[in-house]
N, C-alpha and C positions, 0 to 999 in steps of 0.2 A: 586480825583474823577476818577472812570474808566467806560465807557462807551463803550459799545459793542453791536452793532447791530448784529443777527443773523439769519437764517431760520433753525426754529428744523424742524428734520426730526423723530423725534419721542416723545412722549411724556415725556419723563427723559433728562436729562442736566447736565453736572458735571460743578461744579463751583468752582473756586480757588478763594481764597480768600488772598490777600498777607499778609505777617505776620506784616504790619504797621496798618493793619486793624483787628487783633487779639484782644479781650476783650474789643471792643467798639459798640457801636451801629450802625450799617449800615444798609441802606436801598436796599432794592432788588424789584425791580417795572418790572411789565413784562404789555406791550403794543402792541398792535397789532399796526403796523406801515400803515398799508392799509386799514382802517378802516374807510375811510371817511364816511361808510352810516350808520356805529352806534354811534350815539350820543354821549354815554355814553364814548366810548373809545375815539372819538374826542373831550371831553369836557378835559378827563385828558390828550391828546397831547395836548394839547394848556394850558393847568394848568403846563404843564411841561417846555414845550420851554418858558412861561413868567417868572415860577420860576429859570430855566439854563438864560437865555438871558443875554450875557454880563459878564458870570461868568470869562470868560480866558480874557477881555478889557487889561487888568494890566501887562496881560504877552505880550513879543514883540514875538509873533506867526507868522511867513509872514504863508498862508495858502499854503498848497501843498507843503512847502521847506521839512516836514520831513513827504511823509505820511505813514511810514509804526512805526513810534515812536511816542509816545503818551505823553506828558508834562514831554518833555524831551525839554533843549534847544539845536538848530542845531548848 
């Protein structure tokens, strides 16, 4: 899973995609992250963090030891 938080600065975004993710289904969800006064986009951040919540429990992650690698072990 790869997870990227952003602020566009324009309405277009180029998106890589890794070649382990080549000829399968993946999903691309775009949320406004400051959105607490529309409903609608607070009901899918909260549809999201219950569906992610606890997804990495399994891996031994200390938090802050790698933050610039991303499910990679330190």
């Amino acid at each position: 899973m790869i997870r990227k938080i952003i602020q566009p600065q324009s309405e277009s975004y180029i998106l890589h995609i890794p070649k382990e993710y080549l000829n399968r289904e993946i999903e691309i969800l775009m949320v406004p992250l400051d959105s607490e006064a529309d409903p609608v986009a607070k009901s899918i951040k909260a549809k999201v963090v219950q569906k992610t919540a606890g997804i990495l429990k399994s891996r031994n992650i200390a938090p802050n030891s790698c933050p610039f690698v991303i499910f990679h072990s330190c």
